[in-house]
N, C-alpha and C positions, 0 to 999 in steps of 0.2 A: 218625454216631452221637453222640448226647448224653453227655455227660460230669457225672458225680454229685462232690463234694466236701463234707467235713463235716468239724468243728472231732474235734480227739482230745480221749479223757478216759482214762488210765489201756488198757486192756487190750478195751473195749467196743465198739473198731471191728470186733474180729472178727465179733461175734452182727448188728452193723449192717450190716455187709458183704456178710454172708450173707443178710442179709435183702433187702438192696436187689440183690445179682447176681440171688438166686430169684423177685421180683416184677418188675423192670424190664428191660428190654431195653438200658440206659445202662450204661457204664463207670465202673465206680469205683474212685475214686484211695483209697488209704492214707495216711489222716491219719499226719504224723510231726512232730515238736517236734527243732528242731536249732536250734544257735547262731542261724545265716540266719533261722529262723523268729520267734524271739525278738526279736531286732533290728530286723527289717522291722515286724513289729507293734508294736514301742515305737515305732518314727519316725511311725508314721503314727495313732496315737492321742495321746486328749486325754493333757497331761501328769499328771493326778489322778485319773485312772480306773482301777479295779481290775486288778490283776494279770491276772484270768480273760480279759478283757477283752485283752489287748494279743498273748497265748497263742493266744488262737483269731481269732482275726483275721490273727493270721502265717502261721496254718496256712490260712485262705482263700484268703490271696493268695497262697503256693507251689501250692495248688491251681488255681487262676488261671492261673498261669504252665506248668502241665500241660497245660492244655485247658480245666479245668473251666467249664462254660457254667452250672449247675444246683448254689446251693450250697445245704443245711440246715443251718439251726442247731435249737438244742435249748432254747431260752427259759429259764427260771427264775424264782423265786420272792419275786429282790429285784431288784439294778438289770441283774442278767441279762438278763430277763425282756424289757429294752430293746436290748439287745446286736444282734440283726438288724437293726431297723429304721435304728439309728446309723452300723453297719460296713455297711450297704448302701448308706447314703450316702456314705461315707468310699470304699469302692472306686467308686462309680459316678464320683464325682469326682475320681480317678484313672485313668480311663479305660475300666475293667474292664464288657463286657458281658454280662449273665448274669443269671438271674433266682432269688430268693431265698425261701427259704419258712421257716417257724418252728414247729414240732410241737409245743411245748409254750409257753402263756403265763402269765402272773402264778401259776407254779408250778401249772398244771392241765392236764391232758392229754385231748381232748376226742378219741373215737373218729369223729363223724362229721366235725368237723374234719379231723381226718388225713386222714380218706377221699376228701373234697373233693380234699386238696392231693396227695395220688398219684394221683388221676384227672386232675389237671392236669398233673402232672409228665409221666404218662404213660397216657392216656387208654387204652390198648390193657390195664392193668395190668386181672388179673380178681379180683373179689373174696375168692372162696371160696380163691383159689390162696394171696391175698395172706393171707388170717387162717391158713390152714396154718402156713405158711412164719413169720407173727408170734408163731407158740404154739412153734413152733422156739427160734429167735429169743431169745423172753424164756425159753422154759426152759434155754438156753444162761448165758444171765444168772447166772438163780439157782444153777447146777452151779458154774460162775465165781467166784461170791460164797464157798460153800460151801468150795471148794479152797481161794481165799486166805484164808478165816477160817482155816484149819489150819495152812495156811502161815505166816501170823503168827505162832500159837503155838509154830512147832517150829522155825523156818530156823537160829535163831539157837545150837540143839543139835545142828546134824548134822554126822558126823563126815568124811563126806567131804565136801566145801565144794560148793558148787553143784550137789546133787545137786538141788534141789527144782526152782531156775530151768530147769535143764536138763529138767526132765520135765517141766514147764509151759508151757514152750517147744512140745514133742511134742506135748498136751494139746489144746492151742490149734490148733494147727495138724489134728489129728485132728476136733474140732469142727468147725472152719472146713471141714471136707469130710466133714461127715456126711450118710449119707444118707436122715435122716427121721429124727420122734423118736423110733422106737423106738432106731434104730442110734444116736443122741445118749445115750439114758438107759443103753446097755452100755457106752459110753467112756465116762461118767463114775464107773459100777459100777467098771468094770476101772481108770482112773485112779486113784479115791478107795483104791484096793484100792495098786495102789504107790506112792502118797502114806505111807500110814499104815506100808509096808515098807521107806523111809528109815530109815537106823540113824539116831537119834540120843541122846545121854548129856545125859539132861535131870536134873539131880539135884533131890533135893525141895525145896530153899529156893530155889528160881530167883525170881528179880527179875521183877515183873508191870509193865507199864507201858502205862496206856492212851492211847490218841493221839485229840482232838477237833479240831473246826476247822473252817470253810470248806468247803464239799464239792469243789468242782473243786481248789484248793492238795491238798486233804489226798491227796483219790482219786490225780490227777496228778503219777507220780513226777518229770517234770521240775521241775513244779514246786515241788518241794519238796527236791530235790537227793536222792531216794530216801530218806530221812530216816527211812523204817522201816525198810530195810537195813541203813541205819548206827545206827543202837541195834539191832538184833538181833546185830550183829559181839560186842558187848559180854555176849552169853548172857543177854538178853532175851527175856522173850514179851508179845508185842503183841497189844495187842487194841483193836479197831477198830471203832466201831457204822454211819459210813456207807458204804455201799456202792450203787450202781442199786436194788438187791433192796429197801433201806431206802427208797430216796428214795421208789421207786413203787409200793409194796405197805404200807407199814408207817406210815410216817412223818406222813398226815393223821392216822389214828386217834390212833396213839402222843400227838402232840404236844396232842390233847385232853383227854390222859391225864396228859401233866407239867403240864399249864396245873391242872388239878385239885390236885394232886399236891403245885405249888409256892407254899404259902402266903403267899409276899411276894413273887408275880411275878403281876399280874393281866394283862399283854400278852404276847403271842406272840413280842413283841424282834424279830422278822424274820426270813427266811430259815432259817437252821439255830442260832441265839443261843438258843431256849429249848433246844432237843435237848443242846447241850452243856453248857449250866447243869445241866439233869437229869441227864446221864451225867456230870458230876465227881460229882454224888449218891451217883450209883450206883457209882463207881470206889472212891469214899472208901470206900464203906459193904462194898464188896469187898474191902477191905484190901489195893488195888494199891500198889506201891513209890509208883509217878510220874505223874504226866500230862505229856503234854506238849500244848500247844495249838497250831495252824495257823491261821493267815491269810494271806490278800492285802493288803498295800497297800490302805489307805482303805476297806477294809471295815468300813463303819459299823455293821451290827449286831454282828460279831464284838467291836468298841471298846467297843460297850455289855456286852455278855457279861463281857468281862476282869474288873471290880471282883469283879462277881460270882462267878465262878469262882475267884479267888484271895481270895475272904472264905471261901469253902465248904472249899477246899482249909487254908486256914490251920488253919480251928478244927478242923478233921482230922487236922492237922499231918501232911500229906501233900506233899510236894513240886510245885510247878509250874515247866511253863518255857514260856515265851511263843515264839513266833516270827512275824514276820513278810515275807512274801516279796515283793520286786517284782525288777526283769527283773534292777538291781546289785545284790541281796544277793550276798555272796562263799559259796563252798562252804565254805572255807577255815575262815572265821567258823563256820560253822554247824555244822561237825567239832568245835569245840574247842567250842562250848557245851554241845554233847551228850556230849563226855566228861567237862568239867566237871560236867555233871549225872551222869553216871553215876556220878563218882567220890563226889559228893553223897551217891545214894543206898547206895550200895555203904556209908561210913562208918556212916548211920543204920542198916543193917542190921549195923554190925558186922562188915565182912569187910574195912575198911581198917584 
């Protein structure tokens, strides 16, 4: 039996999972990010290459060390985009045999492409079963999306501590053994239904704080040392614009939409660098506390973004706080900025 492996992102292996048990006949392994992971992918990439970059690569090669014969990556829209074809050189030259495929490139998702590469993966895969199973799949997604947008706003008021992770936990696990979409759209009915029956003591001056950045750092809690958890401990609500649902439903239109929109930005900046420029826009003009910004290490568009986001935020006089992650940033560090910021805003609101 062939053996499937794919890079993690946040919570999206489940709807990928399910999607690849219900069309292939191959085993698939569960992406996981651990120390080992981390480490193996820093030794074996370039020293200047993005964080994203060093994260899924590690998780290749514990896949690798599985069985896995058959990896996917998921391309992108800046030096992502390059990420397969580099790290298939990097493990082939480290011994590893297996063949490699890329579902998405220079940030576009091509339906008969894909269809090409699972007819190869697995020639026996039937179509009609396969697009079932993908309308599963992505409406898993958008449920997914939907839950953590809510979750952001309330985790950090509830009064019993972990009651939300722990139901998401359930959640997840319930999707992951759905049996078609109708029985997916009642566990998200019946979910979203005790999501919202969390007690939580949210009072009305609560602290608003939007979070931008990088999409893999921002989405991926490893990567970011959970960073939205840890501002919501301090009775925040976070709010969040990417998410899957944005990347691949929203995000070409939209961003035709700020390029209009942003009178002194006439390029695209790259990757995700206009979408954040417009969302400190829009956080300002929401009268959020904070922003906080996310990146990777050597993320060139994100570097060109910064001036800009921190001229918009200033004449706002709205607070920013920068971050940057690669594989040594300390937790530690990144605890005490965040309450140094919190304590920041907590003062301009008056409650220091």
């Amino acid at each position: 039996m062939h053996t499937i492996a794919f890079p993690k992102l946040a919570d999206y292996d489940v709807p990928a999972r399910y999607l690849l048990n219900h069309i292939t006949n191959y085993k698939i392994i569960k992406p996981e990010i651990n120390l080992n992971t981390i480490e193996i992918g820093s030794k074996h990439s370039p020293d200047f290459v993005c964080t994203p970059f060093k994260y899924t690569l590690g998780t290749l090669i514990n896949g690798l060390k599985k069985g896995a014969d058959t990896l996917i990556q998921f391309g992108g829209g800046c030096r992502y985009g390059a990420y397969a074809a580099l790290q298939e050189e990097i493990l082939k030259k480290l011994g590893y045999k297996f063949e490699m495929y890329n579902l998405i490139t220079a940030g576009k998702t091509d339906i008969k492409r894909i269809k090409k590469i699972f007819k190869t993966i697995d020639p026996n895969i039937k179509i009609y079963k396969s697009l079932r199973y993908l309308i599963i799949a992505f409406s898993m997604v958008k449920y997914m999306d939907k839950i953590d947008n809510y979750i952001r706003e309330n985790i950090g008021f509830e009064i019993d501590k972990g009651s939300f992770i722990r139901l998401k936990k359930k959640m997840l696990n319930d999707f992951y053994n759905c049996k078609g979409l109708f029985h997916l759209r009642r566990l998200y009915t019946k979910y979203k239904k005790r999501f919202r029956k969390i007690k939580v003591d949210k009072p009305k001056d609560y602290l608003k704080v939007g979070i931008i950045g990088e999409l893999y750092t921002l989405m991926e809690d490893s990567a970011n040392y959970n960073i939205e958890y840890e501002l919501a401990k301090y009775k925040i609500s976070i709010k969040r614009f990417t998410n899957v649902t944005y990347l691949l439903l929203k995000k070409r239109r939209l961003v035709k939409k700020y390029l209009r929109k942003m009178k002194n930005i006439k390029y695209k900046l790259g990757a995700d660098a206009l979408d954040n420029v417009y969302h400190t826009k829009y956080l300002c003009k929401k009268k959020y506390d904070g922003i906080v910004h996310i990146k990777s290490s050597f993320c060139t568009p994100e570097i060109g973004a910064m001036p800009l986001i921190n001229d918009i935020a200033k004449k706002n006089n709205v607070p920013v706080i920068f971050f940057s992650f690669d594989t040594n940033t300390s937790k530690v560090g990144v605890e005490t900025r965040i309450e140094a910021f919190v304590d920041m805003l907590k003062m301009k609101k008056g409650r220091l």
